[in-house]
N, C-alpha and C positions, 0 to 999 in steps of 0.2 A: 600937365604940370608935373613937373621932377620933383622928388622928394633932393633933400640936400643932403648935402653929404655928413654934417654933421645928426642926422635924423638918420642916413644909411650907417656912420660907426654906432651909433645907440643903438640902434636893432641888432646889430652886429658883434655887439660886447654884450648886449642880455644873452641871446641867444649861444656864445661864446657859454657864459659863466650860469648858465640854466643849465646846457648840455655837460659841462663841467663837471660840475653839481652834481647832480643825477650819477653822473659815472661810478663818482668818488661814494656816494650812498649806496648804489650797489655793489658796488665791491666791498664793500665794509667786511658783508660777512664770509665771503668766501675767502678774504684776506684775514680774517682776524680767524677761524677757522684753518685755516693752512697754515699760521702761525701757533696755534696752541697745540696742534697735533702733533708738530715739531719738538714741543716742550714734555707734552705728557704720547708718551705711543699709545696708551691704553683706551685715547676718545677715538672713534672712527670718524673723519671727516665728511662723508657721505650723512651720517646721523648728526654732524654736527651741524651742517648744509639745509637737510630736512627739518629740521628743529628752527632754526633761527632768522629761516629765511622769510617763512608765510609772514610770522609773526611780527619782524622787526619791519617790514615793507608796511604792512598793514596799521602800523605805529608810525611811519615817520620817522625812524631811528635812524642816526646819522653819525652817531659817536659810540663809543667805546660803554659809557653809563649809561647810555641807552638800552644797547645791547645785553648789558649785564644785568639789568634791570627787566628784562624781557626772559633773560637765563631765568631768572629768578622767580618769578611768576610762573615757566613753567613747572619747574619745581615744585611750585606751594598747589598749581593744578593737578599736577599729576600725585601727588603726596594725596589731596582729598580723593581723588578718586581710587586709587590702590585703598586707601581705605573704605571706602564703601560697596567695593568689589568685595573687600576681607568679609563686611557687613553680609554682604551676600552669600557668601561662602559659607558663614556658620553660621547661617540659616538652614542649610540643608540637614536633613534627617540622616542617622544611621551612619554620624562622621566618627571612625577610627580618633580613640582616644588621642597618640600621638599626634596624627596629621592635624586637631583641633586643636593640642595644645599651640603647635609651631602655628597658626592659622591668628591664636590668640594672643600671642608673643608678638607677631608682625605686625595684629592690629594695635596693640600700646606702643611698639616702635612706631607706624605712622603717625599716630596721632599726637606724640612729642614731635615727631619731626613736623607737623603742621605749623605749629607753635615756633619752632627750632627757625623755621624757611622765615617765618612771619619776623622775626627779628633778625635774621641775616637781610634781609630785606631791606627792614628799616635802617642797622648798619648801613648797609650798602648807601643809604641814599642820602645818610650823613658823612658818607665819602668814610669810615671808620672801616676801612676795609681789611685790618685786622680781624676786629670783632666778626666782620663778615664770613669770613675764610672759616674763623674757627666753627661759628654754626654749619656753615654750610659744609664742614669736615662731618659735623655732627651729623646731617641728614645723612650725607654717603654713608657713612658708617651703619648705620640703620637699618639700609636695603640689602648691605654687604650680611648685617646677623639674619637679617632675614630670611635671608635665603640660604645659609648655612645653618641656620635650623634646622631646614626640611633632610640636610645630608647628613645630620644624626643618626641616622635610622637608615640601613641597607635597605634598598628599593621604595623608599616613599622619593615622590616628583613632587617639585613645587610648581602648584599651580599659577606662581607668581614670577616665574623665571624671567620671562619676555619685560615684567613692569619694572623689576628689581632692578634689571639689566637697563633697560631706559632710563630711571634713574641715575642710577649712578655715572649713566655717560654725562646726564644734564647738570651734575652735582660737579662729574671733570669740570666742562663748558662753565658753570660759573665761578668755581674757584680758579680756573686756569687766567679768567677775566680779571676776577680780584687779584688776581700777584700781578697781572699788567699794571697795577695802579704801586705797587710798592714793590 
């Protein structure tokens, strides 16, 4: 028995616009990633790549508010855990007055910026991407004092360098997403 030929284009245009599909969702982010890189020099596309890809695959992300919404989340993850690293940190015994002060300066920055992500967030997802931008200016700025804390004082290292640093790439990546929108 032959299938017909109107059964062979149906197979033939799923599979068309499945494979399509697919394409266009994966390129999403190394396209929208090659594109913001272009706008801001400051994100590294490799971290932009590494950040957006596990995440947005993992999601079903297909769009733009998707993706900025996944930005965004990482954001408010890694903002709770740099704080509770901080938690960790001044807990240790025998901490240099300074290095504790800057230690305790960074943990009341994160923890506004918890708050700070959690309504660029909600912005975001009433499309107010204004509002958005501005919080999520607020976070970057945060990790930026934070870690120009620690370079108050010749030879103290901020044990926060690498997180500050991650940040603020993820803080580019989603305001670079929100001005895509306006």
């Amino acid at each position: 028995m032959r299938p017909s030929l109107s059964c062979l284009l149906s197979i033939s245009l799923f599979f068309t616009l499945f494979f399509h599909g697919a394409k266009s969702t994966n390129n999403l982010v190394p396209k929208t990633c090659k594109q913001m890189v272009q706008g801001d020099p400051q994100l590294r596309y490799n971290f932009c790549i590494a950040a957006l890809e596990g995440p947005a695959s993992k999601n079903h992300v297909n769009d733009l508010q998707g993706l900025g919404l996944v930005a965004g989340n990482l954001i408010k993850a890694n903002a709770s855990g740099i704080f509770s690293h901080i938690e960790t940190l001044l807990k240790q015994k025998g901490l240099e007055p300074f290095y504790k002060g800057c230690l305790s300066d960074c943990q009341e920055l994160y923890s506004g910026a918890i708050d700070e992500v959690r309504s660029a967030i909600d912005a975001f997802n009433l499309k107010d991407y204004f509002s958005a931008n501005i919080r999520g200016s607020g976070v970057m700025d945060d990790s930026v004092t934070c870690e120009d804390g620690f370079k108050e004082k010749k030879g103290v290292v901020s044990p926060l360098t690498k997180m500050n640093d991650d940040m603020f790439q993820l803080c580019v990546i989603f305001l670079s997403i929100t001005n895509m929108f306006h």
